[in-house]
Structures are given as structure tokens and as C-alpha cells.
C-alpha positions as CSV (number, residue, x, y, z in Angstrom):
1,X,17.0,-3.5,23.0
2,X,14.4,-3.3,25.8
3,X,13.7,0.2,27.1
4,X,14.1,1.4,30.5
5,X,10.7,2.3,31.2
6,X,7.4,1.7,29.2
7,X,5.5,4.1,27.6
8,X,1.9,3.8,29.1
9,X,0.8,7.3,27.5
10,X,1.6,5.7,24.0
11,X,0.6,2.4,25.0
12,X,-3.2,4.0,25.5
13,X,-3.1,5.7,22.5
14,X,-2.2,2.5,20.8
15,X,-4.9,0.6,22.2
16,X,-7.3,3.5,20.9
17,X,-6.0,3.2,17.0
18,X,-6.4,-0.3,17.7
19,X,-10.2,0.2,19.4
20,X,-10.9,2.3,15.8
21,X,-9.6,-0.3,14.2
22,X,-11.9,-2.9,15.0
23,X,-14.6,-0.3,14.8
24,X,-14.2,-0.8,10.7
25,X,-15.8,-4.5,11.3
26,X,-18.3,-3.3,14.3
27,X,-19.7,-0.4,13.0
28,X,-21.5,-2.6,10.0
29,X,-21.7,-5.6,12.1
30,X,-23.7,-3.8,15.0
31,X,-25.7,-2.0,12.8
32,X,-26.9,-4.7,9.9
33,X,-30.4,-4.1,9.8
34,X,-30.0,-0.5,9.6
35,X,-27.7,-1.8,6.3
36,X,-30.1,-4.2,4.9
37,X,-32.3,-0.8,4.4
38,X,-30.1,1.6,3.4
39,X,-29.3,-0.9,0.5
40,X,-32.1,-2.8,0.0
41,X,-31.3,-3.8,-3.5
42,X,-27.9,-5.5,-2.4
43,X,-30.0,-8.8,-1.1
44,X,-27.5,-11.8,0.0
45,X,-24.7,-9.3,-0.5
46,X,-25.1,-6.5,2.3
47,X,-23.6,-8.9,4.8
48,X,-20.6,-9.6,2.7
49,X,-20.0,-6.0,3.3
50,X,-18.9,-6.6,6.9
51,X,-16.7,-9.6,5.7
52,X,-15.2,-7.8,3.4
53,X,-12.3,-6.8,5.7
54,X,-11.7,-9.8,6.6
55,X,-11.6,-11.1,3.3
56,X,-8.3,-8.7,2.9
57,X,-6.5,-9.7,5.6
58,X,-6.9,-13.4,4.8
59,X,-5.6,-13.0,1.7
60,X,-2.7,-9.9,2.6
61,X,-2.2,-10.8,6.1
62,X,1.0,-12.9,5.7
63,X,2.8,-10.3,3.6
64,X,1.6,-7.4,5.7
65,X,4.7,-7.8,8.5
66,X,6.8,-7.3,5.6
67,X,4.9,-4.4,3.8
68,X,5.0,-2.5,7.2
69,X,8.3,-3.4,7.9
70,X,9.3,-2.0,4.3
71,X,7.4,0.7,5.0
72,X,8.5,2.0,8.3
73,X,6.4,0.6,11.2
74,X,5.4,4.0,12.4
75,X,4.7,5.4,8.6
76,X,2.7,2.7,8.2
77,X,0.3,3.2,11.3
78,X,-0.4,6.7,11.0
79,X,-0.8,6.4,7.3
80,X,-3.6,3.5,7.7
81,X,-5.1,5.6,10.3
82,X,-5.7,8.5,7.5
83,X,-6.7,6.5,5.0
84,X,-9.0,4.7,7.3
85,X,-10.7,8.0,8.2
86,X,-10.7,9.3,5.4
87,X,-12.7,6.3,3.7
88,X,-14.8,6.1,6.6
89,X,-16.0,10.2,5.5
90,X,-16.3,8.9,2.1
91,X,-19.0,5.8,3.2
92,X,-20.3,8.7,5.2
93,X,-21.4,9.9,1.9
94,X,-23.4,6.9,1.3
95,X,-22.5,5.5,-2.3
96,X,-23.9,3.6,-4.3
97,X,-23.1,-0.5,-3.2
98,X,-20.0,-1.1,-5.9
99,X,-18.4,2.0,-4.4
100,X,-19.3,1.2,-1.1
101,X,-17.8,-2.6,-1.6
102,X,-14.5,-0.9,-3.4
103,X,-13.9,1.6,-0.2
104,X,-14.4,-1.3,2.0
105,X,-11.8,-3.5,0.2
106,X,-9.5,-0.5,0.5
107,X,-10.7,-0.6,4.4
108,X,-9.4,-3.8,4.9
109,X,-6.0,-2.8,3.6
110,X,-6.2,0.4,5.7
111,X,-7.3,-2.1,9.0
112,X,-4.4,-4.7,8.4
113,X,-1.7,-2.2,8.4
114,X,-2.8,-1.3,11.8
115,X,-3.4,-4.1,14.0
116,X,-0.2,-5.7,12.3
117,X,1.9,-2.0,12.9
118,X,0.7,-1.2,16.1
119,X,1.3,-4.6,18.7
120,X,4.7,-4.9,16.9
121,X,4.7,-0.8,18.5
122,X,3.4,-1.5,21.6
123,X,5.9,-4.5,22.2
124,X,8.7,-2.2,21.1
125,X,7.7,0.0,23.4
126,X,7.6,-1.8,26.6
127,X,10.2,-3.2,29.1
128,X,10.6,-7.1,28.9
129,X,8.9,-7.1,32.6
130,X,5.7,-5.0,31.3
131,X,5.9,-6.7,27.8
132,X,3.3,-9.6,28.1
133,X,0.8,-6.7,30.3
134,X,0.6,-4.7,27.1
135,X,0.5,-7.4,25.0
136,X,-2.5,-8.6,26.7
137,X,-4.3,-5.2,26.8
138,X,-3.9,-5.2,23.1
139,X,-5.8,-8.7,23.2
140,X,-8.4,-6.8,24.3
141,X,-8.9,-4.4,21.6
142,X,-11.6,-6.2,19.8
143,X,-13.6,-6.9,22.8
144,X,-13.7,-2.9,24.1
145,X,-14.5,-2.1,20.9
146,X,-17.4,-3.7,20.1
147,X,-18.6,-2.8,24.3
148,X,-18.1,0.5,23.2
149,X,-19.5,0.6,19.7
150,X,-22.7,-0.9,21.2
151,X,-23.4,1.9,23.7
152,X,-22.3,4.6,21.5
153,X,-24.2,3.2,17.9
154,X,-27.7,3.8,18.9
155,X,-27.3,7.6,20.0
156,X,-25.4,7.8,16.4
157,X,-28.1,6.2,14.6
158,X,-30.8,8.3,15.9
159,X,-28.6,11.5,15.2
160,X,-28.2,10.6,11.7
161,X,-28.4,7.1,11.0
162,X,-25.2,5.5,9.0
163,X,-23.9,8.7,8.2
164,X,-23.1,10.1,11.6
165,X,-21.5,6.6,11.9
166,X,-19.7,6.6,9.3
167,X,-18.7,10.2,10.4
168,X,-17.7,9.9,13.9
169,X,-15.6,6.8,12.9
170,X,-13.5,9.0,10.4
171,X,-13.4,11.8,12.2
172,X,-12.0,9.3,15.5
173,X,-9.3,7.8,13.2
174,X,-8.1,11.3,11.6
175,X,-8.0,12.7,15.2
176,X,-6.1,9.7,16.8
177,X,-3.7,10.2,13.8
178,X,-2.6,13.5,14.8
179,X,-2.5,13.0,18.2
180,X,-0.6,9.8,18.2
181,X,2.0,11.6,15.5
182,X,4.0,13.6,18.2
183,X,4.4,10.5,20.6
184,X,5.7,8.1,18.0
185,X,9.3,7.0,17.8
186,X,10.8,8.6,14.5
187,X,13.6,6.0,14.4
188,X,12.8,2.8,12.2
189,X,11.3,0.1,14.7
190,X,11.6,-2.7,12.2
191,X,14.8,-3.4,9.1
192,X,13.0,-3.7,5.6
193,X,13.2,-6.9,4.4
194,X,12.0,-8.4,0.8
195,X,8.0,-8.7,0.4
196,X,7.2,-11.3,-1.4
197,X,3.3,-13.0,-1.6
198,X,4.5,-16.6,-2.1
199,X,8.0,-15.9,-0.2
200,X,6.3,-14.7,3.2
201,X,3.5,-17.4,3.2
202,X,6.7,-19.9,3.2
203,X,8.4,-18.3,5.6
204,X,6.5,-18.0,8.2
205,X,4.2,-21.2,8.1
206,X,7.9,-22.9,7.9
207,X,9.2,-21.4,11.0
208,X,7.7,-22.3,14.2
209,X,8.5,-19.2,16.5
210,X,6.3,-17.4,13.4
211,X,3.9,-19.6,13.4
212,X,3.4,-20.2,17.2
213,X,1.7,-16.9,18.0
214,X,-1.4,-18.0,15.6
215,X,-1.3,-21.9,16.4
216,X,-3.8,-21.7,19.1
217,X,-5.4,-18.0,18.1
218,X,-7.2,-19.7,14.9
219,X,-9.0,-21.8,16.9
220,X,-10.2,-19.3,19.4
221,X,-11.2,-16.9,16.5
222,X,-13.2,-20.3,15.2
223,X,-14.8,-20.4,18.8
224,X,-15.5,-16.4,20.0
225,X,-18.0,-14.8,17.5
226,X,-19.4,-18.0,17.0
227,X,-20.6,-19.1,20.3
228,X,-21.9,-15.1,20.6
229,X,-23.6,-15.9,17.6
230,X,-25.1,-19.7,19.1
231,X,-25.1,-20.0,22.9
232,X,-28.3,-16.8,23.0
233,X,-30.4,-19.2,20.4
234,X,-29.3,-22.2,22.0
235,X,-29.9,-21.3,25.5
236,X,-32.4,-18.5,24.9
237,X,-30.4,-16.4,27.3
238,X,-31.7,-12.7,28.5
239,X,-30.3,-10.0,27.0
240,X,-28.0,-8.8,30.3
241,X,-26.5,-12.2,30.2
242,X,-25.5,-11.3,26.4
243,X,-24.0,-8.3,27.0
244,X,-22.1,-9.2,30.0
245,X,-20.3,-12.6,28.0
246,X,-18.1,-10.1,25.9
247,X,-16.9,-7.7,28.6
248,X,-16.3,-10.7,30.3
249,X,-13.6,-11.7,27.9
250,X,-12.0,-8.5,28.4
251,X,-11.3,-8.7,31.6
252,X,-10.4,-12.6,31.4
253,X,-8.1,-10.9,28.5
254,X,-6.1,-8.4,30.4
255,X,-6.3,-10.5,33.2
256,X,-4.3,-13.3,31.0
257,X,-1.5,-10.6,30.0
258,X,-0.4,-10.5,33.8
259,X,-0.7,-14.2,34.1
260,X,1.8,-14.3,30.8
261,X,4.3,-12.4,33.3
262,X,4.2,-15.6,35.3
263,X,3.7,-18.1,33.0
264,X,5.1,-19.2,29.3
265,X,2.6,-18.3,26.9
266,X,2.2,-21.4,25.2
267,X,1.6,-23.0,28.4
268,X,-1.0,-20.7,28.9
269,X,-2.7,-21.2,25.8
270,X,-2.6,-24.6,26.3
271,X,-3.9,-24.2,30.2
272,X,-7.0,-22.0,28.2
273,X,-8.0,-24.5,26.1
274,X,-8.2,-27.1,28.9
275,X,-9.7,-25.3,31.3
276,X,-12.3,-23.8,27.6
277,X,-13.0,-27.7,27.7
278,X,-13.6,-28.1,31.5
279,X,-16.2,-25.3,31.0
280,X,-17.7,-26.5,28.5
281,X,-18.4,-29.5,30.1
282,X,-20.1,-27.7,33.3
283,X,-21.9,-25.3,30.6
284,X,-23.5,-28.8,29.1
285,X,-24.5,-29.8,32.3
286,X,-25.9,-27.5,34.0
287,X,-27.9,-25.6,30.9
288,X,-30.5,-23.8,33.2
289,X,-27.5,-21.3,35.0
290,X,-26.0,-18.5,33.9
291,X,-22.5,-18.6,36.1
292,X,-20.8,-21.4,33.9
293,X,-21.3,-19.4,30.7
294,X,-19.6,-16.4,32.5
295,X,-16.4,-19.2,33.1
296,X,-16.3,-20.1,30.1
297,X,-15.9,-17.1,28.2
298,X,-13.4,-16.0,31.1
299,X,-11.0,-18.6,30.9
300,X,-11.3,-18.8,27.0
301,X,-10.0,-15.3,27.1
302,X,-6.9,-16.5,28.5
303,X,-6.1,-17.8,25.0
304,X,-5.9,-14.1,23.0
305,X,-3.8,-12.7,26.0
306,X,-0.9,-15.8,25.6
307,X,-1.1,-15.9,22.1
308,X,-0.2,-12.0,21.4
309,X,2.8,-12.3,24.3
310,X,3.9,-15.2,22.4
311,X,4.4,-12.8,19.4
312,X,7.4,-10.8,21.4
313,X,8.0,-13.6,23.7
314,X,9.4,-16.1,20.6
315,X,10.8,-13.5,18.1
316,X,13.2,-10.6,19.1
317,X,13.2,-8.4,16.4
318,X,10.8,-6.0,15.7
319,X,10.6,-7.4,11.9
320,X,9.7,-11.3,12.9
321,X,7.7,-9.8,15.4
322,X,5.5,-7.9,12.7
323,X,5.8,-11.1,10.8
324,X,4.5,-13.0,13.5
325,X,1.5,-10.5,14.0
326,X,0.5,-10.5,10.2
327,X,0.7,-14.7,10.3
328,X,-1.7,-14.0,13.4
329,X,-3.7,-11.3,11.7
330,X,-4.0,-13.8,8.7
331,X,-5.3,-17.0,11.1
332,X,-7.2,-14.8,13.0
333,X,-9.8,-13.3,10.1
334,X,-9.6,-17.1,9.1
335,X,-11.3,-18.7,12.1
336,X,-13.6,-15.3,12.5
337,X,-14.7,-16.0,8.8
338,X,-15.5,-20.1,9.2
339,X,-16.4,-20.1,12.7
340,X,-19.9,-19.0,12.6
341,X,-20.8,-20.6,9.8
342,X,-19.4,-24.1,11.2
343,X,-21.6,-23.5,14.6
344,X,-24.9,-22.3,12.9
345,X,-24.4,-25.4,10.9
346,X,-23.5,-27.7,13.9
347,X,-26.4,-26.5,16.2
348,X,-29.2,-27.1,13.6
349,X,-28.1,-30.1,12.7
350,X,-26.8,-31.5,16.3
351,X,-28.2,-29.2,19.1
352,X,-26.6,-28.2,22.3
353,X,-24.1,-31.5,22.7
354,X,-23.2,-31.3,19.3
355,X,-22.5,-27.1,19.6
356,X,-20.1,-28.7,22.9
357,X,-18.3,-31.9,21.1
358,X,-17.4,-29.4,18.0
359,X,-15.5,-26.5,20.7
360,X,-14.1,-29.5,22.5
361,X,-12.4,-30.4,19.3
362,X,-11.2,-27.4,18.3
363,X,-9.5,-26.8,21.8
364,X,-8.0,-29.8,21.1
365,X,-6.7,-29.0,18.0
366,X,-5.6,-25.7,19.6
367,X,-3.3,-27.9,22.1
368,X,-1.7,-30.2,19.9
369,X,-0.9,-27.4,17.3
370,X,0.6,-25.2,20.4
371,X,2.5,-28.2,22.0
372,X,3.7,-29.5,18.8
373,X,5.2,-26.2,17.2
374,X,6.8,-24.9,21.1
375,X,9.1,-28.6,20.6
376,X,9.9,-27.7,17.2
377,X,11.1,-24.6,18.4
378,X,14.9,-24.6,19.6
């Protein structure tokens, strides 16, 4: 049942255990040379350090809805939010790597729970007008977090290198824990069902209104980091033009969660990915300018917004719904993981035009797999 009026307080305070929660991948990935020297013997393996999260939730993130639905959605958050301080003190301690590697694993655990607990929160929390908003200020969680990290990280660093990193991080998530404790709903948002690894993989890659909420989010995880990673080499862009391409996003994000008021969210994924390609084409053409990078990681940002309000706007209950987040949690760390990889590799070995045929094909897939799973769904 909807409620009356949203909660915007709790909504905020959501967002910020979910801004924490991306700071468990930025906090290593913004400060990887800094890494490289505090474990100088780890070699090829330091940056496995940062994927290591991911790792998890590709391998837990289908059975997660089901765990936190077992759980208690609200149990869950705040007790992912505690552990996930209380590891972060512990890296504050700087271990030796296997340690390190083992409190990261647990990390990732910690991290699934809450950006699968808290959206299915957020949407539980919010009227069916305001629904697709919130849904589409979560999108942007990632986004403001890494802005943030990368204004905040250097003053850290010089205070007291990882540690004080490490530090503030855990300290953050332990202090958003007990605020957020008071303002949660202490009735059970989502009924307990069966978790099952093999069980939950079937279920929801077998039912479209599961499924729909990742079928064009994998393909924009593929694209995001990866053309951060690409377009600066490619284009040898100035470092303003850098930083502005992700807080672009965000405000193409939230931006996208009003549109999703207006407009059916797969329809809006699909209208991202087409006008991603339109871009992309202008980007190609006119290499020298800065403006057509800016719209296209605007209107790519579309995609994130309509694929979250898909998540509430296909599955009623709270339970599919945190299904439907883990399955997008899952495909999400999926095309994070393979996209840059894919795009180093397709930029040495094709350039520019190859960098442009590669996204073009991946919107595409991104379409069809949106189009094709909204028919299947009655």
C-alpha cells in the first residue's frame, strides 16, 4: 500500500547510506597509486582489490533480494551499514594484503545488502506519484559519490594517507547507522521467502517483470566507467572537461527520475539508448568540441534513472522488488567488471570509430533486450 506522503527526510538519509556505499569501490579506485605503494609487493593484484566487491555481488547478487527479504529489509541495512564501518576501521589498520583481500570480500557482502535493502526502502517509502523521483535520485548515488570522494580524498590523504580514509569512511557508515536507526519503519517491508542460490538465479532471469529492471542497466554499466576510462586517452580531453562528464550524469540522472513520472520506464530506457546512439554519432563527428561529449553522457544517464523506476514500477511487493534490485545489482557489477576491459581493448585495437561502433552495439542490445522482455510481460 502506497503511503500518503513520502518521507524526504528518510529518503536523504537513504541516499547518504547509499553515497557510503559506493564509497567502498571509490575510496580504492580514486586512490590506486597511493595503493600500489602502500602494498608494493601485491604487483598485478592491488587492483583486484577494488574489484573485489564487485566480484561478490556478481556472484551473491541474485540471492541477495531474498537474503534481505529473510532478513528484515530494515535489519539488513543498518546491519550492513555496521559491518561496513566497522571493516572499513579495521583496513584503517592497514593489514597485511591476505587480510586486507579477506575484509574486502566481507565488504562486498556488507555493500550488496545495502544498495539491494535500501531502493527496495526508498520505493516503500514514497507515494506512487513521487515513486519514479526517488527512484531516480537513488540512480544517482554512484555518481555523487565518486564527485564527492574526489574533492574530499586528497585533503584525507595528506591528513593521513589511507588510513584517515579508511577512517572517515567507517566512521561515516557507523554514524549514518545510528542516525538512520530512529527514522526506519520497524514493521517488516518485505515477507521472507525461501533463499536458494540455484532457485533465485531461476526465478528471476525466468520472469520478465524481474528481469526488466537490469535488461538495459547491464549495458549502460558496460558503457559508463568505460568511456570515463577511454574518451580522456582518446580525445586527450583537459582535465575540467573530465570532471564535469560525471556530474553531468547526475543531473541527466535525477533529471530522468522526473521524466519516469511522465513516461514508462522502459520506454525511457529505450528513448536513452537511441538518443546514447544519436550522440555518439555527433561525438564521432565533431571530435575537436567539447559540447557533444557533455550530451552524451546526459542523455545516457536517462538509462539508470528508468531502469531503477522500473524496479517498483513492474513488481508491487516489496519482496519482488528487492528481487528485482539484487537481479540489477548482479548485472550491474557485471557490465562494471567487462566494460573497461572490452573498450581498452577496442580502442587499441580499432581507435575512435571502433570505441563508437562497439557503444552503438551495445545500445542496441540494450533496446532489443528492453522491448523484448516489456512484450513478454502481461
Amino acid at each position: 500500500m502506497s503511503p500518503v506522503r513520502t518521507n524526504w527526510l528518510l529518503v536523504f538519509m537513504l541516499l547518504v547510506a547509499g553515497l557510503f556505499a559506493a564509497a567502498q569501490f571509490g575510496k580504492l579506485t580514486l586512490t590506486l597509486e597511493v595503493l600500489r605503494a602502500t602494498y608494493p609487493q601485491g604487483g598485478a593484484f592491488v587492483p583486484v582489490l577494488i574489484s573485489i566487491v564487485g566480484i561478490v555481488g556478481i556472484v551473491l547478487g541474485a540471492v541477495a533480494g531474498s537474503v534481505v527479504a529473510r532478513i528484515g529489509v530494515v535489519r539488513a541495512l543498518t546491519g550492513a551499514l555496521l559491518a561496513g564501518g566497522a571493516l572499513s576501521l579495521l583496513e584503517a589498520l592497514i593489514p597485511p594484503m591476505p587480510v586486507f583481500a579477506g575484509l574486502r570480500i566481507l565488504e562486498g557482502i556488507s555493500h550488496l545488502a545495502i544498495v539491494v535493502a535500501t531502493p527496495t526502502l526508498m520505493a516503500s517509502i514514497a507515494t506512487d506519484r513521487d515513486r519514479p523521483v526517488v527512484m531516480g535520485i537513488w540512480a544517482a548515488f554512484f555518481g555523487i559519490s565518486m564527485a564527492l570522494l574526489a574533492i574530499l580524498l586528497p585533503g584525507l590523504l595528506s591528513l593521513g594517507g589511507l588510513s584517515a580514509v579508511f577512517l572517515f569512511h567507517g566512521v561515516g557508515m557507523l554514524l549514518v547507522a545510528g542516525a538512520l536507526f530512529p527514522l526506519l519503519p520497524k514493521g517488516r517491508i518485505a515477507d521472507p521467502v525461501p533463499v536458494s542460490f540455484v532457485a533465485e538465479h531461476r526465478i528471476i532471469y525466468a520472469t520478465p517483470r524481474l528481469l526488466i529492471p537490469g535488461a538495459g542497466f547491464v549495458w549502460y554499466t558496460i558503457l559508463y566507467l568505460a568511456l570515463l576510462a577511454v574518451l580522456p586517452l582518446a580525445l586527450d580531453l583537459e582535465l575540467w572537461v573530465i570532471t564535469a562528464l560525471p556530474l553531468i550524469s547526475i543531473v541527466g540522472t535525477i533529471w530522468g527520475g522526473f521524466l519516469a513520472k511522465r513516461i514508462a520506464p522502459d520506454k525511457l530506457v529505450a528513448a536513452g539508448f537511441g538518443l546514447t546512439i544519436a550522440a555518439t554519432g555527433v561525438v564521432l563527428s565533431l571530435q575537436g568540441a567539447n559540447w557533444p561529449l557533455f550530451v552524451l553522457f546526459f542523455v545516457m544517464a536517462l538509462i539508470p534513472a528508468a531502469s531503477f523506476a522500473s524496479i517498483p514500477y513492474f513488481n508491487d511487493t516489496a519482496t519482488d522488488r528487492a528481487r528485482a534490485t539484487g537481479g540489477i545489482a548482479q548485472q550491474g557489477n557485471i557490465g562494471t567488471t567487462l566494460g573497461t576491459p572490452i573498450f581498452v581493448l577496442t580502442m587499441e585495437s580499432g581507435g575512435l570509430a571502433a570505441v563508437g561502433t562497439v557503444l552503438i552495439a551495445f545500445c542496441a542490445l540494450g533496446i532489443g533486450s528492453t522491448l523484448l522482455l516489456r512484450r513478454a510481460i502481461k
